[in-house]
C-alpha positions in Angstrom: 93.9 105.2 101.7 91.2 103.3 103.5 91.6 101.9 106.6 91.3 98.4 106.9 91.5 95.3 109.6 93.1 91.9 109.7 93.2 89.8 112.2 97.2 88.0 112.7 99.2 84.9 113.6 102.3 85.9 113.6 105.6 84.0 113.8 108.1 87.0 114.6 111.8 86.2 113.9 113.0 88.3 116.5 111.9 92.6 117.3 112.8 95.0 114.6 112.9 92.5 112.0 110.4 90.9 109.2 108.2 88.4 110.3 105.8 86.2 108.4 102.1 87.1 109.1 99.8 84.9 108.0 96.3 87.2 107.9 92.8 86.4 108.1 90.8 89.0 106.4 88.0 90.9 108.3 85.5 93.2 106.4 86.8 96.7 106.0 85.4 98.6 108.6 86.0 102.5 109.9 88.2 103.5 112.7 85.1 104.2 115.0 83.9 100.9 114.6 87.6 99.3 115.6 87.2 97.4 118.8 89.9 98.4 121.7 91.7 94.9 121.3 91.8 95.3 117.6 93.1 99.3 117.5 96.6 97.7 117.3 95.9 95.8 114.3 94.2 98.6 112.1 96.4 99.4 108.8 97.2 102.8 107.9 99.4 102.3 105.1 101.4 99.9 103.1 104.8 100.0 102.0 106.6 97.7 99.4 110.2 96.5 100.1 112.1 94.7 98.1 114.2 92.1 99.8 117.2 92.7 97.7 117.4 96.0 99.2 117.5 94.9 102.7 120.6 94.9 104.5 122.2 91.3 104.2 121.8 90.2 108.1 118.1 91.0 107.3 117.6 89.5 104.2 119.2 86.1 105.9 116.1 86.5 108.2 113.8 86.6 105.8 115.4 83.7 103.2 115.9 81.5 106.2 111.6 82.0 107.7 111.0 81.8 103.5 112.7 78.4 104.1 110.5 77.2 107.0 107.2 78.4 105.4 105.2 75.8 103.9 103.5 76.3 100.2 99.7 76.5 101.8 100.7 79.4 104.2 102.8 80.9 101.2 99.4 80.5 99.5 97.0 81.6 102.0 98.8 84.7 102.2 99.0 85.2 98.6 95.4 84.8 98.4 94.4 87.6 101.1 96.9 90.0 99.4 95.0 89.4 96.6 91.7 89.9 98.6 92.6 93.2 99.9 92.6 96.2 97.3 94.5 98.2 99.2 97.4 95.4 98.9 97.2 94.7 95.9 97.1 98.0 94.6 100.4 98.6 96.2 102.2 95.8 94.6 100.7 96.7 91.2 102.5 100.5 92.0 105.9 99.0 92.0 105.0 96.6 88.8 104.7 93.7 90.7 102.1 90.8 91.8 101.6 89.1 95.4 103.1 85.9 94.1 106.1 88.6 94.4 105.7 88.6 98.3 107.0 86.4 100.4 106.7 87.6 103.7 104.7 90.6 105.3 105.2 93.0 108.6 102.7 94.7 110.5 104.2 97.1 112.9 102.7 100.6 113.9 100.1 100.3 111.7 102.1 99.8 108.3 102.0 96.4 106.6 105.4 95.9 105.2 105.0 93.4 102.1 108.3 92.3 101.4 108.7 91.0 97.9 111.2 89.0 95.6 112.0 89.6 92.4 114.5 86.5 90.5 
């Protein structure tokens, strides 16, 4: 898988848990290229997670910053999901679509997308 950038605001709910990111995209650029103060924010893979499978204190988290998120930052999100192959091909694995999504994680260089299904 490529390695790609994004630049972050994020909102953390608290350490260990999911937090909504909302991503700016930056061009897809290789590792050598990756500027010191960016090294943390490099993707190097992507996992899907479904919130029903999270463990219920979790997936409280998650509805509850669902709840506070408004529709444009839903939507902004959506649309750079949408932007980034990589992403999107990762939803379209598990059968699903970034309108799925409804919050994301980037930790250790994995981009959690965490995704609802009714």
């Amino acid at each position: 898988m490529r390695i790609f950038t994004a630049s972050v605001i994020v909102a953390a709910l608290s350490l260990g848990t999911p937090a909504f990111v909302q991503a700016q995209g930056a061009p897809s650029q290789p590792k050598a290229q990756t500027s010191p103060d960016q090294s943390s924010k490099v993707i190097r893979s992507i996992q899907v997670v479904n919130v029903k499978d999270l463990k219920p204190a979790v997936r409280s988290k998650v509805d509850d910053l669902v709840a506070h998120t408004t529709e444009e930052e839903m939507r902004a999100l959506r649309e750079l999901i949408d932007a980034t192959p990589e992403a999107a091909s990762a939803l379209k694995a598990k059968g699903l679509r970034s309108s799925h999504v409804v919050a994301i994680d980037i930790a250790d260089g994995v981009l959690t997308l965490f995704a609802k299904t009714a």
